[in-house]
C-alpha positions in Angstrom: 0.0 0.0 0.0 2.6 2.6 1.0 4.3 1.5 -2.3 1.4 2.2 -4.5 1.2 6.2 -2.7 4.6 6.8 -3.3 4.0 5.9 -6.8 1.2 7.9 -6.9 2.6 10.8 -5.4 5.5 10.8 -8.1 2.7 11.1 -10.4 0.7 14.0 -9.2 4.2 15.6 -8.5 5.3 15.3 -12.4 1.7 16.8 -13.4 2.0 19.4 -11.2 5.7 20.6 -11.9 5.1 20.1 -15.1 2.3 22.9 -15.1 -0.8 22.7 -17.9 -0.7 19.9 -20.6 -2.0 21.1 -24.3 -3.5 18.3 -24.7 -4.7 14.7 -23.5 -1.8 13.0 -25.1 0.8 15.1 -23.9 -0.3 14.5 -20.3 -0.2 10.7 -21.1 3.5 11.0 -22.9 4.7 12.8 -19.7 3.0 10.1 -17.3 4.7 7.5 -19.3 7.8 8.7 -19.4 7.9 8.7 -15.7 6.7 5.2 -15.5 9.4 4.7 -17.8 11.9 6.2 -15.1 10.4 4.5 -12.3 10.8 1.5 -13.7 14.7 1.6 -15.0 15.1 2.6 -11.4 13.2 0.0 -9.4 14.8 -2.9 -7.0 12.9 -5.7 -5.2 11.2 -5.2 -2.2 13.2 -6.5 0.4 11.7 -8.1 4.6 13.6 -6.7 7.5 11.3 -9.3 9.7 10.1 -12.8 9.0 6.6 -13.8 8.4 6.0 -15.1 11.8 7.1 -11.8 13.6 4.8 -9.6 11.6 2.1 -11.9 12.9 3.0 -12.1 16.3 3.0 -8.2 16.2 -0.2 -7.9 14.4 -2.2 -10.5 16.6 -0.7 -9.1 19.8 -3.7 -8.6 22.9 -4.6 -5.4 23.5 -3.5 -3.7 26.7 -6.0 -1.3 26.7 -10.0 -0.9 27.4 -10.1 2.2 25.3 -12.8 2.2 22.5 -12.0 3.2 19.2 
């Protein structure tokens, strides 16, 4: 999920630097062209923790009586 905003983000940010398109097909070479660049620049996700301790963490009681 956080992968998918960044990614996003870098897409809003090259519309918006990139001021007011002339057309529909120049907004869609420029959005391509930074998927382009994304891509030449992307590396595998890589796990800091094993599957076990993200559940652990995830399924871990509650210490509190507070209602959310």
């Amino acid at each position: 999920m956080v992968g998918c905003r960044i990614w996003c983000r870098g897409v809003l940010a090259v519309a918006g630097r990139c001021g007011t398109f002339t057309s529909v097909p120049d907004l869609n070479a420029k959005i391509r062209a930074f998927i382009t660049g994304w891509n030449a620049r992307a590396h595998p996700f890589t796990w800091t923790k094993t599957a076990d301790q993200i559940l652990t963490k995830a399924n871990r009681q509650t210490t509190s009586n507070a209602v959310q």
